[in-house]
N, C-alpha and C positions, 0 to 999 in steps of 0.2 A: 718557764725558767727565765731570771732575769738573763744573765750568760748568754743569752739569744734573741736574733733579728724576731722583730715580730712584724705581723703582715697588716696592723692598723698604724702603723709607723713609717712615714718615709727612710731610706736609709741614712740618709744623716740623723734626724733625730733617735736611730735606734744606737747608732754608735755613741752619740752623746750621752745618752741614758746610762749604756752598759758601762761608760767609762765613768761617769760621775757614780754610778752604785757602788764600784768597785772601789774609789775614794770616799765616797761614804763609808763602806765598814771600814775600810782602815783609820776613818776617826773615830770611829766607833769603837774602836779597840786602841787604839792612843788613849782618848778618853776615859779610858777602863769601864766605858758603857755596856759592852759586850766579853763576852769572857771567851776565848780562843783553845781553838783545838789543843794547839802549839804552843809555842811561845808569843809573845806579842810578836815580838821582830820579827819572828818568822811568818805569823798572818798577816802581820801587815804588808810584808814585803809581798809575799805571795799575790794579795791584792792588787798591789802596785802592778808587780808584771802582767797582772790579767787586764790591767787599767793600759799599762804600753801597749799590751799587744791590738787593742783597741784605737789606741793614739795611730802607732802607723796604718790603720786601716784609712787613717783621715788624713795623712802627712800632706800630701798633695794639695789638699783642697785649704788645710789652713796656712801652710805656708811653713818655711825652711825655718825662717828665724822661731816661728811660736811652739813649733817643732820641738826643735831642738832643744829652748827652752827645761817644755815639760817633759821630755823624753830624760834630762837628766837629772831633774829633778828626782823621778820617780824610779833611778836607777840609783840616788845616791843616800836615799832615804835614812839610810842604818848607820851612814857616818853622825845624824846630829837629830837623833830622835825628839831631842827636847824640845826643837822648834818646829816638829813634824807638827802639830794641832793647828797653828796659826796658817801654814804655809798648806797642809791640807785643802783647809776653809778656802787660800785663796785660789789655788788650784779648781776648789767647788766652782767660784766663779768666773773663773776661765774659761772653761770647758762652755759652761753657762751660753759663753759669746762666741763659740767657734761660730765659724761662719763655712757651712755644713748643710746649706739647703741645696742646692745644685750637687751633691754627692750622686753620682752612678753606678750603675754594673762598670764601667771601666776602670773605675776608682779602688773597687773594690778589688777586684778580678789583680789591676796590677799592684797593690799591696799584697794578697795571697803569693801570688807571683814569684816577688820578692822576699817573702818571708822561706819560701820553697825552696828560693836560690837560696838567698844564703844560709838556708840550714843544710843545706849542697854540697856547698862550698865546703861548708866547717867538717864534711863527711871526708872531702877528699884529701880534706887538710889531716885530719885525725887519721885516713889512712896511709897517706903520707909520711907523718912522724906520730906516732902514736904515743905521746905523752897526756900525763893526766891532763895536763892544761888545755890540749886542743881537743881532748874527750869532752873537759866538762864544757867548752868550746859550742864543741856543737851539741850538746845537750841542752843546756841553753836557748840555742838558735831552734831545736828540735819544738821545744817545750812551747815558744812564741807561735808557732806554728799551730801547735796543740789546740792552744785557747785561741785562734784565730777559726781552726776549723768547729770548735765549740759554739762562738758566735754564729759560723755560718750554717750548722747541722738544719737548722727547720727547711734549707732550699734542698735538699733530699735527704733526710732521715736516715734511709735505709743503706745508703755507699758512706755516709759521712760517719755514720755509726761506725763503720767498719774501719774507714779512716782514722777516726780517733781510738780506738781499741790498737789497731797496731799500731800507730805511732806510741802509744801512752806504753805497749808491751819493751818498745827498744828505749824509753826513756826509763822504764823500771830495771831493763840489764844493766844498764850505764852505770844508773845509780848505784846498783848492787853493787858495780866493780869501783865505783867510786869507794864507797864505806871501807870496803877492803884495803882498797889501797892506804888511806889514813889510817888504819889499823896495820897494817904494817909499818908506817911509816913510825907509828907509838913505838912496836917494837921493835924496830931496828934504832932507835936513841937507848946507847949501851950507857949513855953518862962516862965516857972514856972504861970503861968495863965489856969485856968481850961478851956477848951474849952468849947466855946457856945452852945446853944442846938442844933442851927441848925448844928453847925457843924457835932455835933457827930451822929444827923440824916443822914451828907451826908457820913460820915464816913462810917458810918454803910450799906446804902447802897452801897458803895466804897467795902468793903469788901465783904460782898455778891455777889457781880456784880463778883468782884474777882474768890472766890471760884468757883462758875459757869464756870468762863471759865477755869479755872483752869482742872474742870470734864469734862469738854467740849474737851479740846486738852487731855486730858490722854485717852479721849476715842477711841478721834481718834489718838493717835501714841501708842498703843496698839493694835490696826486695821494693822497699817504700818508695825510694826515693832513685828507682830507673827509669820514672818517665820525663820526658824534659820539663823544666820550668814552664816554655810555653803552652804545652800541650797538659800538662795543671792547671796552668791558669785557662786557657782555654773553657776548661772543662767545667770549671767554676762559676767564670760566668756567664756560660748558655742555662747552666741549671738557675743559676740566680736570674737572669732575666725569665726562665720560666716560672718564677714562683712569683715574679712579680707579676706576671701576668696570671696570677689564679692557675697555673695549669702544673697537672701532678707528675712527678717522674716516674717514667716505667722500668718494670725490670729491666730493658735493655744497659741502661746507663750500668748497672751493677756488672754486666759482659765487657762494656765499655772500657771500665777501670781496673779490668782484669783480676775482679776479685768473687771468686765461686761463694765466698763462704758465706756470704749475704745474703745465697740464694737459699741455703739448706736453711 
């Protein structure tokens, strides 16, 4: 898969690949070269994020200013699509020049790290005040995580599988309570007109159904996300320095990470 470290690649030159591939389709679909699942906006934005969450895997090693730069670039995409093609391309050659050779397992280890925390954070915040905005918050912050753990799946296959399946499970309740919510929110706009009975019957179930999943995914990314930041990153990159060294993960690691299901 491209999505993924490969082991005839140093690790910088594999983040540069996966980030520039992932700016490749999105001009490939700017371009109207490629024809998209989705909407354009919506594949290419997608892209994009899969392309950040690649950038901060390198934040460190190219530096704050170039950082930041491309980091909002690729976050602001959908305000001025028209100029996305040209600024694309130079984005291509950017990346092109990161300077990305000296990248390590510690590099990498403290970007997961980080990406762990603050999808953490945004947990404790969303349980904290539980509003749409700090759900979709950390759904967000959840999802960078995702495609980060995506990148790293080939340094053990068999726990990382697992890792990405649940996290991708609490990012699909989210979502689900997400849709709903905007679907209520359609139908509670009366136009100064009191809503019908039936409405505020489906309403009501509307919000219900909400809250439910709302308990539903905190339950389970509070499952995910109880082991500390540093004992994830830990974890990460011993198996990464193991695969760069040619040597295979055993079942232990899947007892490790306290997850049976890997085993059956």
């Amino acid at each position: 898969m491209n999505y993924q470290l490969r082991r005839n690649q140093t690790l910088g030159a594999n983040l540069r690949r996966i980030c520039r591939k992932q700016v490749e389709d999105a001009l490939e679909i700017v371009r109207g070269e490629k024809e998209p699942d989705d909407t354009p906006v919506h594949e290419t934005r997608k892209h994009l994020k899969k392309a950040r969450a690649a950038l901060q895997m390198v934040s460190d090693e190219i530096g704050g200013a170039r950082f930041k730069k491309q980091d909002h670039f690729m976050a602001a995409f959908a305000d001025w699509q028209k100029q996305a093609a040209p600024q694309l391309e130079k984005l291509q050659e950017e990346i092109a020049g990161w300077p990305v050779e000296s990248l390590d397992c510690k590099n990498i280890r403290c970007a997961a790290q980080r990406a762990y925390k603050a999808a953490r954070h945004a947990l404790d915040c969303a349980k904290t005040k539980p509003t749409p905005e700090n759900f979709h918050e950390f759904r967000s912050e959840a999802k960078r995580l995702l495609y980060q753990l995506r990148i790293l799946r080939p340094i053990n296959p068999l726990v990382i599988d697992a890792l990405i399946d649940d996290l991708d499970s609490v990012g699909e309740v989210f979502g689900r309570s997400h849709d709903l919510y905007f679907l209520g929110e359609r139908l509670r706009r009366d136009d100064g007109q009191p809503p019908a009975r039936e409405t505020r019957e489906l309403v009501a179930v509307i919000e219900a159904t909400e809250l439910e999943l709302q308990n539903r995914g905190l339950d389970l990314a509070e499952r995910f996300f109880e082991e500390r930041p540093r004992d994830f990153g830990h974890r990460l990159g011993t198996w990464l320095q193991q695969w760069l060294r040619g040597e295979a993960p055993t079942v232990a690691d899947a007892l490790v990470c306290h997850d049976a299901s890997v085993l059956n």
